[in-house]
Each structure stands twice: as structure tokens, then as C-alpha cells.
MMTF fields as JSON, N, C-alpha, C and O atoms, coordinates in Angstrom:
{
  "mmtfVersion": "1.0.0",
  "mmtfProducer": "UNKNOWN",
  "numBonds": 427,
  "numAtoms": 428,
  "numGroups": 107,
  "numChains": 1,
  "numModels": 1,
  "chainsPerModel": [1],
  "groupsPerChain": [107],
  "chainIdList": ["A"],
  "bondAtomList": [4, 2, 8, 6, 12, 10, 16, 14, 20, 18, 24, 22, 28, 26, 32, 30, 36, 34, 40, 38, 44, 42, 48, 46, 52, 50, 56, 54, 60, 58, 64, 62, 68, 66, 72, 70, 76, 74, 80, 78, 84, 82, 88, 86, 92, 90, 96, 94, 100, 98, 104, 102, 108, 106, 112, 110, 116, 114, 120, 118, 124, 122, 128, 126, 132, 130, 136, 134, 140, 138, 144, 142, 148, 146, 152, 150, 156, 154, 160, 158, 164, 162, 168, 166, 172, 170, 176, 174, 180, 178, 184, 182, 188, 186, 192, 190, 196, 194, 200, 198, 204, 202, 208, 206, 212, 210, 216, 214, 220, 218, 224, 222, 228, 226, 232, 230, 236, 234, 240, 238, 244, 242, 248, 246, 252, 250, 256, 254, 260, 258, 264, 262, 268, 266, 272, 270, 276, 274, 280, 278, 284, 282, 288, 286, 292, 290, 296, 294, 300, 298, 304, 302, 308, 306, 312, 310, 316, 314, 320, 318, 324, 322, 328, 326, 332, 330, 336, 334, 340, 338, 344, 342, 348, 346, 352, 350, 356, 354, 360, 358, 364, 362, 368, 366, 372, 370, 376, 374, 380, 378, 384, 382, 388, 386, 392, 390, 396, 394, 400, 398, 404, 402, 408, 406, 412, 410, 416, 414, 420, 418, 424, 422],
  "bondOrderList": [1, 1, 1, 1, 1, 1, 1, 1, 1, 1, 1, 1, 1, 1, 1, 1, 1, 1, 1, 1, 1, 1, 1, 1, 1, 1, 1, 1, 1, 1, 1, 1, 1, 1, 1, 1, 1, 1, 1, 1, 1, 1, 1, 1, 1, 1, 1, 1, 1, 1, 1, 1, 1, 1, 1, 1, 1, 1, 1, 1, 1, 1, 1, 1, 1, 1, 1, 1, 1, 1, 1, 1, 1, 1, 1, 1, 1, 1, 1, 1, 1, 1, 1, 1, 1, 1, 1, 1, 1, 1, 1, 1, 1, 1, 1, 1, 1, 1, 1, 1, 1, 1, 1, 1, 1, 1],
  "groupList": [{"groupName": "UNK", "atomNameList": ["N", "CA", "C", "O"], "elementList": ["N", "C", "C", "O"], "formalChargeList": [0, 0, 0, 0], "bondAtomList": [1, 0, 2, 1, 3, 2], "bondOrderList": [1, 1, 2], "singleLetterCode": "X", "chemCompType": "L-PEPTIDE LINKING"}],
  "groupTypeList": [0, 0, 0, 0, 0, 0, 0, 0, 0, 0, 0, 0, 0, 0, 0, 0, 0, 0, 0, 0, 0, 0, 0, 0, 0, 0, 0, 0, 0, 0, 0, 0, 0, 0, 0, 0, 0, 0, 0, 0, 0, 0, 0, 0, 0, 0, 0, 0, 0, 0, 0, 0, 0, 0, 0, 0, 0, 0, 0, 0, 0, 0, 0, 0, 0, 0, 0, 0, 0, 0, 0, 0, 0, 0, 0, 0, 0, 0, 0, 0, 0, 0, 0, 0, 0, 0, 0, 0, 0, 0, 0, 0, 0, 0, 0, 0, 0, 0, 0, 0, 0, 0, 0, 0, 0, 0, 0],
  "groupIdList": [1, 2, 3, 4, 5, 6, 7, 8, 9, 10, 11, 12, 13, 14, 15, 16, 17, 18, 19, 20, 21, 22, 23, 24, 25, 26, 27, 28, 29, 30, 31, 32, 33, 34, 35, 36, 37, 38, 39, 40, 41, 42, 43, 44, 45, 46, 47, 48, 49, 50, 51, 52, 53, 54, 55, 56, 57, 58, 59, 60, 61, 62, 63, 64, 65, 66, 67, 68, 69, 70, 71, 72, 73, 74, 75, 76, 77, 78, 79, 80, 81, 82, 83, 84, 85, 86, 87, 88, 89, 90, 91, 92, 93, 94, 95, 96, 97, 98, 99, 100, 101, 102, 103, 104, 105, 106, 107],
  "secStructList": [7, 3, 3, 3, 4, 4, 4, 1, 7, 7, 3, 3, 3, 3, 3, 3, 6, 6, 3, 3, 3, 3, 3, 3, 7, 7, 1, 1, 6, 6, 6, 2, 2, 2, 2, 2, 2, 2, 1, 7, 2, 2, 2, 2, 2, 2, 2, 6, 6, 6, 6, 7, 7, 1, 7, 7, 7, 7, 3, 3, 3, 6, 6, 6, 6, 3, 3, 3, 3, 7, 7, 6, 6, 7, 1, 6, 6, 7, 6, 6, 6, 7, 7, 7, 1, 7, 7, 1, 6, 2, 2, 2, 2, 2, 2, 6, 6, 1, 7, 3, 3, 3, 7, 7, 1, 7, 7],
  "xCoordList": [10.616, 11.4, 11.616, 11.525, 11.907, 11.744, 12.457, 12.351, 13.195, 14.239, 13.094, 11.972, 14.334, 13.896, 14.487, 15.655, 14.473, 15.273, 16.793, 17.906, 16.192, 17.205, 18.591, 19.727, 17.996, 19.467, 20.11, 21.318, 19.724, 20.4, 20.615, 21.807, 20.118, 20.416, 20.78, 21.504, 20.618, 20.647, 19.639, 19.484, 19.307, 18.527, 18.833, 18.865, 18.938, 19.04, 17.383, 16.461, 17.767, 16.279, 16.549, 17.514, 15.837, 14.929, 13.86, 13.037, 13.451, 12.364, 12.341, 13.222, 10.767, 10.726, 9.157, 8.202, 9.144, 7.328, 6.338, 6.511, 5.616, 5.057, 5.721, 5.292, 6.835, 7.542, 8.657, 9.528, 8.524, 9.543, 10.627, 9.985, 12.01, 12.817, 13.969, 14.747, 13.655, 14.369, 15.329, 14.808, 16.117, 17.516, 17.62, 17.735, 17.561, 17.847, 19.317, 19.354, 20.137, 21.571, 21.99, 21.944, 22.449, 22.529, 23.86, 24.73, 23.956, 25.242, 26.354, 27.425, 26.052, 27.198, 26.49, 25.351, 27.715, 26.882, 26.762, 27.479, 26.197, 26.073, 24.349, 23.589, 24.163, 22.839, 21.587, 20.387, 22.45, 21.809, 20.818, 19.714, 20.727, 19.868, 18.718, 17.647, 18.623, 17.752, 16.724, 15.512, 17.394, 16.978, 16.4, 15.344, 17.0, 16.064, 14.776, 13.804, 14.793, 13.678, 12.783, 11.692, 12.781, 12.036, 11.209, 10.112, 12.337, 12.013, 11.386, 12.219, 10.303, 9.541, 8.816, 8.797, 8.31, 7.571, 6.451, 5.955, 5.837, 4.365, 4.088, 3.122, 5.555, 5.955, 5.709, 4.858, 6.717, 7.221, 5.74, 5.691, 4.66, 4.017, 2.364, 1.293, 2.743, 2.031, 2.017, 1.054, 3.481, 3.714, 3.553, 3.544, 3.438, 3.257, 1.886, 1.714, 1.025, -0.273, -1.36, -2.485, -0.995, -1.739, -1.375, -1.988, 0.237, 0.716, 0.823, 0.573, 1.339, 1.484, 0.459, 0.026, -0.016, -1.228, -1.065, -2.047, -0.009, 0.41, 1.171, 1.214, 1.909, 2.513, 3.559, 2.613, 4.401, 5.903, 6.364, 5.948, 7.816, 8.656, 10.199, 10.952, 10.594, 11.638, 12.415, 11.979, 13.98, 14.901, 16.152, 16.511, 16.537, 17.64, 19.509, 19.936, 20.021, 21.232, 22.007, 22.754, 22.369, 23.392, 24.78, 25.307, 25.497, 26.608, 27.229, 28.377, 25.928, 25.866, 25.479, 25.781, 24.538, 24.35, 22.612, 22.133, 22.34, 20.929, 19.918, 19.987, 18.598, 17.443, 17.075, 17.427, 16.262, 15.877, 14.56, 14.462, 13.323, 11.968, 11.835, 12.664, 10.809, 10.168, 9.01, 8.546, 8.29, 7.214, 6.521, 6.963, 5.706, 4.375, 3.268, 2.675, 2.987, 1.968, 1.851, 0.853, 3.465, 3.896, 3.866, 4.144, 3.509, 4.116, 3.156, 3.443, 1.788, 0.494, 0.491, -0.187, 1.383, 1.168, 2.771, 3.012, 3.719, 4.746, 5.082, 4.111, 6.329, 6.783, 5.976, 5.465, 5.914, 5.574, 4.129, 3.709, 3.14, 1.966, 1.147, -0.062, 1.829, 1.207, 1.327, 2.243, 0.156, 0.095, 0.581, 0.382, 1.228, 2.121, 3.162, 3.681, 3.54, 4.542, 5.984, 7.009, 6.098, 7.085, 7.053, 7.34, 6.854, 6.335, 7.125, 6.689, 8.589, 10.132, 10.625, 11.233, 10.52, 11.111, 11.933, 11.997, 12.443, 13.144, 12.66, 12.925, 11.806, 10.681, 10.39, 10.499, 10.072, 9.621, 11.137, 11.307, 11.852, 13.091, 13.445, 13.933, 13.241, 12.985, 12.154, 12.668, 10.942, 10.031, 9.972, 9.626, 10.601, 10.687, 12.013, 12.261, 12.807, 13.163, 12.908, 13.808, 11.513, 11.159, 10.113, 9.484, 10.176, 9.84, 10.786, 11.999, 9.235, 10.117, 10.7, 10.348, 11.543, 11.921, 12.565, 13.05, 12.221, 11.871, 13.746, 14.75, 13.726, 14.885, 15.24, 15.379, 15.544, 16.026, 17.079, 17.111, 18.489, 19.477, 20.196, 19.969, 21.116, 21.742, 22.5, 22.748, 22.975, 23.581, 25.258, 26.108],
  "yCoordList": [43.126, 42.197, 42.801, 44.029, 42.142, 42.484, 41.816, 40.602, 42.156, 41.496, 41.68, 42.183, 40.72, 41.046, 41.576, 41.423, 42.274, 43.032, 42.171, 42.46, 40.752, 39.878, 40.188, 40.28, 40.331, 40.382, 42.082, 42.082, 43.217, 43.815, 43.757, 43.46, 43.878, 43.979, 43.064, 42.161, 42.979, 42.237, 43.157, 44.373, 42.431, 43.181, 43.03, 41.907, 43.693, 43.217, 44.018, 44.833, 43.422, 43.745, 43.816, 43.376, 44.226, 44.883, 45.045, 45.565, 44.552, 44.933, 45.302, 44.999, 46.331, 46.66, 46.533, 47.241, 45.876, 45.999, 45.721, 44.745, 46.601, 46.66, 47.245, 47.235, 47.672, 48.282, 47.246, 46.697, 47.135, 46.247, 47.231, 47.575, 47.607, 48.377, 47.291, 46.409, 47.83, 46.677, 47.76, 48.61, 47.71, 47.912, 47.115, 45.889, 48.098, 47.96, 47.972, 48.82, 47.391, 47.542, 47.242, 46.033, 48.043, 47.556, 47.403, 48.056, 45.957, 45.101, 45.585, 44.988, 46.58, 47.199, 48.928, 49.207, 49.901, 51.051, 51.368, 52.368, 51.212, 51.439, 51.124, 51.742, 50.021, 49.588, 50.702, 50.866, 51.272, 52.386, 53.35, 53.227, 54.09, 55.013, 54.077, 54.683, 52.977, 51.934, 51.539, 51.392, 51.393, 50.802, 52.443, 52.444, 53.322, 54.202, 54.841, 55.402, 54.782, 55.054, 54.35, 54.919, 52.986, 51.686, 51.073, 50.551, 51.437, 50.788, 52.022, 52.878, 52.234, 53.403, 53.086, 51.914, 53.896, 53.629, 53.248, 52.507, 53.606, 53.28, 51.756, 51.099, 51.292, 50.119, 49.241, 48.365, 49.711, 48.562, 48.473, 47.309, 48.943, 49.407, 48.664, 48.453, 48.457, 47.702, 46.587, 45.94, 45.915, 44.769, 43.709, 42.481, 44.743, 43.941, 44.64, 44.87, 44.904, 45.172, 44.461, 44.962, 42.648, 41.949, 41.726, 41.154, 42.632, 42.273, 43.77, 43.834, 44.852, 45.951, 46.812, 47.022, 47.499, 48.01, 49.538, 50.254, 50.001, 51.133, 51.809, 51.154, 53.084, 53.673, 53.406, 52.668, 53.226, 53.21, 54.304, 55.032, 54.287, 55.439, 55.198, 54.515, 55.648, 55.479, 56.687, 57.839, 56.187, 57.052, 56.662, 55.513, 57.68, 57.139, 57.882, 59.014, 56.685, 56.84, 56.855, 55.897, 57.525, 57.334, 56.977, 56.364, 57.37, 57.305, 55.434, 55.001, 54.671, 53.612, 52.969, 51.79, 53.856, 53.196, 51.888, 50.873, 52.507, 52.125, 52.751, 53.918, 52.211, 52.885, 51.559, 50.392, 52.506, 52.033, 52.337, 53.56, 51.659, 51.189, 51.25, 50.744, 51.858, 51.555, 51.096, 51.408, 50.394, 49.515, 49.639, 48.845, 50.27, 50.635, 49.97, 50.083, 49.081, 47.968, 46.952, 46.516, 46.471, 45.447, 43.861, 42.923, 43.75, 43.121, 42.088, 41.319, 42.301, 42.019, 42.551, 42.176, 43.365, 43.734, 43.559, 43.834, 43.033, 42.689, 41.232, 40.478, 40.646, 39.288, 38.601, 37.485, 39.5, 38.962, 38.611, 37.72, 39.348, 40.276, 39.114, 38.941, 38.75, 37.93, 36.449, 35.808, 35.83, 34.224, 33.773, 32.651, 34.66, 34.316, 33.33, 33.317, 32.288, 31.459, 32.464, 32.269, 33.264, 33.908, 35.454, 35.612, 36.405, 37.596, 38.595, 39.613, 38.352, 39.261, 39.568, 38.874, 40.797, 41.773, 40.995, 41.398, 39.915, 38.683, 38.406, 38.651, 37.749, 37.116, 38.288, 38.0, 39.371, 40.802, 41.57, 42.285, 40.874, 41.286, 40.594, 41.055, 39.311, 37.963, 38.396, 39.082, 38.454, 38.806, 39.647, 39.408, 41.037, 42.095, 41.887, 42.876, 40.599, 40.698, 39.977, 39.387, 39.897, 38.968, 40.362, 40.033, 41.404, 42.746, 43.01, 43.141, 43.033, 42.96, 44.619, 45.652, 44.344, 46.09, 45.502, 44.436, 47.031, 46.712, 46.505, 46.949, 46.015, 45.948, 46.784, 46.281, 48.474, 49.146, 49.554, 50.302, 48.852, 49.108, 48.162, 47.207, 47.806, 46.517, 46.168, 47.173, 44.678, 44.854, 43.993, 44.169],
  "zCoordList": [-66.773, -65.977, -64.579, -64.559, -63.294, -62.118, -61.35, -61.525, -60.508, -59.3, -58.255, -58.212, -57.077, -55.707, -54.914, -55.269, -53.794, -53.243, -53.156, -53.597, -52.226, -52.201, -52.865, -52.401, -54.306, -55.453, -55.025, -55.262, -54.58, -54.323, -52.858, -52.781, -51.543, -50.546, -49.325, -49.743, -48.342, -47.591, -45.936, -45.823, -45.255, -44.378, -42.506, -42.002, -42.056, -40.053, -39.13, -39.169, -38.73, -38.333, -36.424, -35.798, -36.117, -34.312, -33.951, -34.705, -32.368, -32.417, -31.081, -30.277, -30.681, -29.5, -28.761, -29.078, -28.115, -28.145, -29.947, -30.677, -30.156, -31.06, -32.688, -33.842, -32.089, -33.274, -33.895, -33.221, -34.859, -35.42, -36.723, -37.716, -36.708, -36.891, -38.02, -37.656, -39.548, -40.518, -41.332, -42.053, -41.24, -41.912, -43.184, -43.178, -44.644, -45.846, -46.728, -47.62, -46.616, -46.646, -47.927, -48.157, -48.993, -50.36, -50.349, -49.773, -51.432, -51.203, -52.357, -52.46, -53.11, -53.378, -53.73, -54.105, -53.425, -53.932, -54.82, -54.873, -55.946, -56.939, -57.351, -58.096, -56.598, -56.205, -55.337, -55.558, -54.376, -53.338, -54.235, -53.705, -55.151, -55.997, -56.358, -56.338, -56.635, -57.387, -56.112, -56.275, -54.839, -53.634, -52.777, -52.144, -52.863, -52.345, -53.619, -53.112, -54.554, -55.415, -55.312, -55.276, -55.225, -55.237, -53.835, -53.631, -53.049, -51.575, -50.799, -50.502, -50.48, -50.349, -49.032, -48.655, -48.416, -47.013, -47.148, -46.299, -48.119, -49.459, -49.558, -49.171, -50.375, -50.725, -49.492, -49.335, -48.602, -47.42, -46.937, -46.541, -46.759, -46.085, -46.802, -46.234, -48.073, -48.786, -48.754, -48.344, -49.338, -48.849, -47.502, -47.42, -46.553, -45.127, -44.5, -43.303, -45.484, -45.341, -44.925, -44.916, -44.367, -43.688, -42.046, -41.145, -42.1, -41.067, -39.807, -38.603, -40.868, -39.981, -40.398, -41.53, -38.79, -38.779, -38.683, -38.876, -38.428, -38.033, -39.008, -40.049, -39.069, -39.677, -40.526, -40.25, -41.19, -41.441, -42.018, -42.92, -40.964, -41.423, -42.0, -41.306, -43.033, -43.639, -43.322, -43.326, -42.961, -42.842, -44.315, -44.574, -44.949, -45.693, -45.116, -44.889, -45.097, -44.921, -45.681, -45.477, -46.675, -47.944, -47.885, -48.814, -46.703, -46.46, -46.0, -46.097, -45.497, -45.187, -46.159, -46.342, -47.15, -48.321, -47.69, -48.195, -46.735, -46.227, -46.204, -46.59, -45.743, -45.823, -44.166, -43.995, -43.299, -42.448, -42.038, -41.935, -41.712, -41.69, -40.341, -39.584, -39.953, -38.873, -39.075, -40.172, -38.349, -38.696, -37.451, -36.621, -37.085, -35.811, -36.244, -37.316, -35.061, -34.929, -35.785, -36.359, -35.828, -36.352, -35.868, -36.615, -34.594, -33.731, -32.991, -32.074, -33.716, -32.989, -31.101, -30.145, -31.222, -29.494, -28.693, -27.518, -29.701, -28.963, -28.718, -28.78, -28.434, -28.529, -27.319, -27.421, -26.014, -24.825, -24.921, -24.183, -25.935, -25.704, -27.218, -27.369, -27.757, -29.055, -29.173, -28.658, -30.021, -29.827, -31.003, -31.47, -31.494, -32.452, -32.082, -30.966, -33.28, -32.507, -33.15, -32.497, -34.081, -34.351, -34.679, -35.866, -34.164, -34.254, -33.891, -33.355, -34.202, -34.596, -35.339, -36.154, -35.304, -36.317, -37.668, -38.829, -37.147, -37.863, -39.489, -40.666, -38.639, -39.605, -41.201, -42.393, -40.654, -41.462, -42.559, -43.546, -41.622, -42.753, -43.685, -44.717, -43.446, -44.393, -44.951, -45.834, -45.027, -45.691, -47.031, -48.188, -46.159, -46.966, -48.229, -48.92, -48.471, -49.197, -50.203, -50.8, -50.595, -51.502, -52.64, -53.646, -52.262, -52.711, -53.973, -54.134, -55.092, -56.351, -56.392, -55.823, -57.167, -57.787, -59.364, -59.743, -60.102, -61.228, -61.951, -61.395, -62.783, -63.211, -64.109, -65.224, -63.977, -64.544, -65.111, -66.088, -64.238, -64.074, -64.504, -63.761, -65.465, -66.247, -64.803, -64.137, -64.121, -63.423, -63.546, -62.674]
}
């Protein structure tokens, strides 16, 4: 059986040029251990594997009870720079919460 991030977190997102910057925010702590095991730079990085071309880097914040993504050459080139009709960081945080994780944890 398998959740989606959705059910534990919630997400904010940034962007800068080509980098698009998504904030993983788990909605209670107790959730946070499940969401940094699961939510991986691997993962994120898989999942948006038609979209970002570049690196991703994960920072974890425990104290916030977050995990934060950087996403390099995310952006097709940037908001100014792409013929994308929506190509903000936005969009990618939405996205990213449709990322199953496994249901280990009774909740």
C-alpha cells in the first residue's frame, strides 16, 4: 500500500533563472523521519526526469521539520528564456506531490 506525499506534506516553491528551489514541509512531526527516508534527491530527481535536466540537491532541515530541493535545469532556460506557457517553480511543487511513499507508518 502507498500514499502520496500530498497526505503527509505540503510544499512552497521558488525560482531563479533555470533553477527551480521546492520546499518539503511535513504537516505534522511525527511524519518528518518517513519524509526524509523516502523523499530523496534520487527520488525527486526521478520523478521530474522529463522535466529537470540538471542536478538536484537536497538539504534537510529537521528543526523545521523540512527537506528542501534544488532543481538545476529545471526551468527550460528560465521564465523569461522558455516557450513554456507555465514553467515556475510552481507548477513542480504541485507536481512533486503526487510522489508515492510507501505506507510504512500506521497513521
Amino acid at each position: 500500500m502507498t500514499r502520496i506525499l500530498r497526505d503527509l506534506a505540503h510544499t512552497r516553491a521558488g525560482d531563479k533563472g533555470d533553477i527551480s528551489c521546492i520546499s518539503v514541509i511535513a504537516h505534522r512531526a511525527a511524519d518528518f523521519a518517513v519524509l526524509e527516508q523516502h523523499v530523496t534527491a534520487e527520488r525527486v530527481r526521478a520523478h521530474f526526469a522529463d522535466l529537470v535536466h540538471g542536478d538536484v540537491e537536497r538539504y534537510v532541515l529537521p528543526q523545521l521539520g523540512a527537506l528542501n530541493f534544488v532543481l538545476h535545469g529545471a526551468l527550460a532556460g528560465g521564465v523569461t528564456r522558455s516557450l513554456a506557457l507555465d514553467a515556475h517553480g510552481k507548477s513542480l511543487s504541485s507536481a512533486l506531490l503526487t510522489l508515492e511513499i510507501p505506507a510504512l507508518v500506521p497513521r
